[in-house]
Steps between C-alpha positions, in 0.01 A plus 500: 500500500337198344815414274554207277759373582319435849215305322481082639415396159727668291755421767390121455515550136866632486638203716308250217660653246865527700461169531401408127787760406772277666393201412496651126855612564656153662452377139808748431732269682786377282810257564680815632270781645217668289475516154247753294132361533301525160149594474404131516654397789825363342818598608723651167811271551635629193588810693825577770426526871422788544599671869227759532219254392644212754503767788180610460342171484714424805382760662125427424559175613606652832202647568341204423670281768464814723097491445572095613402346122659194499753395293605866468844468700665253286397741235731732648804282571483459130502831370764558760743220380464677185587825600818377743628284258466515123424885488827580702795680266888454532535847649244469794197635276195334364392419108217649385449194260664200494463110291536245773683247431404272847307592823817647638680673209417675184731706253368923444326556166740674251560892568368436834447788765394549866160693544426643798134461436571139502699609829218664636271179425718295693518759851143426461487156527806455714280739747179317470716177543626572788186642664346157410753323713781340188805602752723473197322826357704649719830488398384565100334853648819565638694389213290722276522797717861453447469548140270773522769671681766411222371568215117619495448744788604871332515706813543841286165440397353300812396238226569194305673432171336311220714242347901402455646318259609151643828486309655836521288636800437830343168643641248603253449849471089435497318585822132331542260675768284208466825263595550742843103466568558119514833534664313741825213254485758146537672748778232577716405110507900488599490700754196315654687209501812565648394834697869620311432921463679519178229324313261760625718818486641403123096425407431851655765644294388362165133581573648864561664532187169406314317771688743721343444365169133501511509941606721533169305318301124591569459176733507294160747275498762349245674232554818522279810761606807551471803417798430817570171457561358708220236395323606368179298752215341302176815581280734219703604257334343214744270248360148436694530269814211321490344792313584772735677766242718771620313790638154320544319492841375176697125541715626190650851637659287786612272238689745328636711793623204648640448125732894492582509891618139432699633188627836640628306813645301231689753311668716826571149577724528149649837527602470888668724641236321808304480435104610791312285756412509410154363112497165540537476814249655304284359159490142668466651657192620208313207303568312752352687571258501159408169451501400800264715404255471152491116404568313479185174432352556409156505129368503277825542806777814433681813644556756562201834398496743820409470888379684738318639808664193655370255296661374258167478162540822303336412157632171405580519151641371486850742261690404293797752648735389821465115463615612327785765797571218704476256365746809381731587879509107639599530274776803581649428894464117502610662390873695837460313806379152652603212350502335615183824437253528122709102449385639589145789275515237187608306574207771508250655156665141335479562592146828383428390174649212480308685572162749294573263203547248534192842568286860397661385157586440179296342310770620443868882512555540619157628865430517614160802736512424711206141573340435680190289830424195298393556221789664223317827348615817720352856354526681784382712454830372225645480169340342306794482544881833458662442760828235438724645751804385787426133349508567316822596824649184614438300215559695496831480816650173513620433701803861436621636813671670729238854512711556171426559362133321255368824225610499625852131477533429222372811345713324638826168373389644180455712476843116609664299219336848273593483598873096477521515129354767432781320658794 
């Protein structure tokens, strides 16, 4: 198959614009870690640190050094000063937000919490890290994966909790299938790093419990439940997060659910263990699920943001991260099914691609991260661009093998180029 994602000049393309894209990020860089980047390029110092946004630009800056940009590795020994020293808690934990006070301390914001999707953030770049060769990555995985054990992993469920209250350390009762889709993703990179099973198994075991969400729920997915794991109807009493309502469904969980099952399935093949008869079925599902529902013609095309449980549009932004979830997830299923539905999936990521570059982009290195109906620049969630992974992941992939995340291959693509310059 003639794919894409195969193609020399859109290949040449994405590394221009990975490139542009970190150098667009490195103006993030604050006295302690990342702060959140506005639309112009200026960092919003008016803000706390925030955990999940320093990971993730830590982690971008990872692949960076990784892809041998220079200047890229002390970009990473920054972001992880931040996250081994001001970030820490009392009690072992990590801040979601905190207001440094020097390079080295900082005091929580007021009713401060831990987040695991700040959590998750951090496995990520602590993996990446360490796969780019900062040795002292390795003892903040570990320290992490401690935690995890502590006080995030819920083995009833085989997933992760959501948030706990940094004084008291009662757990909120709020469960986030968007926070466990990060979480499997940061564990997978994990477990390439340190070849430690758990990371795999527990990313296997959260990716399970989605496929059982998806069969109750029509392969559309919510993201808000209860500890439980029921989703939470429109009648609870739980204001939007980040205008996800109770009972609405996400096209871009199911796009990303459908790349984390595919890619799983994939690297259960590599290693000689059988995926379970379920993975494929059900990736296929949610991506297509996903794509009927959220592909649209009206106003700028696109993909829309949420649904009701009756399939009408609630929130039609299109944001950034899901077009690139969406053509990340063709190309990771097209190596897996049969010919004809692969030739499909190339033609819907040659789409995504090309949406995402006439709309979700203000010039090279700059992602607009959310875009209204009729193509103009919405802020309703985001006032500026403070994430630039979830692009980089896409811009990175390339024709990478699937069993590998976007981390580990771009880790072994870097130790090639390493050991061909040496030879």
């Amino acid at each position: 198959m003639n794919a894409p994602w195969n193609n020399e000049d859109l290949r040449r393309a994405f590394d221009a614009d990975f490139d542009a894209l970190v150098a667009f990020a490195s103006r993030s860089k604050a006295r302690v870690g990342y702060a959140f980047l506005r639309a112009d390029g200026q960092v919003d110092l008016g803000r706390p640190l925030d955990a999940r946004i320093s990971a993730r630009m830590t982690h971008v800056f990872a692949l960076a050094q990784m892809r041998g940009i220079e200047g890229a590795s002390h970009l990473v020994s920054h972001g992880l000063a931040a996250l081994t020293g001001p970030l820490r808690a009392a009690n072992g934990s990590w801040y979601s937000e905190v207001v440094p006070t020097s390079e080295t301390s900082a005091i929580p914001v007021p009713r401060s919490v831990l987040s695991q999707r700040a959590q998750s953030a951090m496995i990520g770049a602590a993996a990446a890290a360490l796969m780019a060769g900062h040795s002292e990555a390795a003892t903040l995985l570990k320290d992490l994966e401690k935690d995890q054990d502590q006080r995030w992993w819920d083995p009833s469920y085989g997933a992760v909790r959501e948030e706990i209250d940094a004084a008291t350390e009662a757990c909120s009762p709020l469960r986030r299938l968007s926070t466990n889709l990060d979480t499997a993703q940061s564990y997978l990179a994990a477990w390439e790093a340190t070849s430690n099973r758990v990371w795999f198994d527990r990313a296997r075991s959260i990716l399970r419990l989605v496929g059982e969400i998806a069969a109750r729920s029509g392969f559309a997915l919510p993201d808000l439940f209860d500890e439980e794991w029921r989703p939470l109807p429109l009648t609870y009493d739980q204001p939007p997060l980040e205008l996800i309502r109770p009972g609405d469904t996400l096209p871009g969980l199911g796009f990303k659910a459908a790349r984390l099952i595919g890619q799983v399935c994939a690297i259960l093949i590599h290693m000689g263990e059988t995926p379970g008869p379920w993975m494929l079925d059900t990736a296929i599902s949610l991506y297509e699920r996903a794509h009927a529902d959220g592909w649209t013609e009206d106003g700028v095309g696109g993909i829309v943001y949420t649904l009701d449980s009756t399939g009408i549009v609630v929130v039609p932004e299109r944001m950034h991260w899901v077009v690139c979830e969406a053509a990340s997830a063709a190309r990771v299923l097209a190596e897996l099914v049969v010919p004809d539905l692969a030739e499909d999936l190339a033609v819907d990521y040659a789409r995504a691609v090309a949406w995402a570059d006439s709309h979700a982009r203000a010039g090279m290195g700059r992602w607009i991260h959310e875009i209204a109906p009729d193509g103009s620049v919405s802020m309703r969630v985001w006032e500026g661009r403070p994430d630039a992974l979830t692009a980089a992941r896409m811009l990175a992939r390339g024709a990478a093998p699937i069993y590998l995340t976007v981390t580990g291959a771009t880790a072994m693509a870097g130790a090639s180029t390493r050991a061909q310059r040496a030879a």
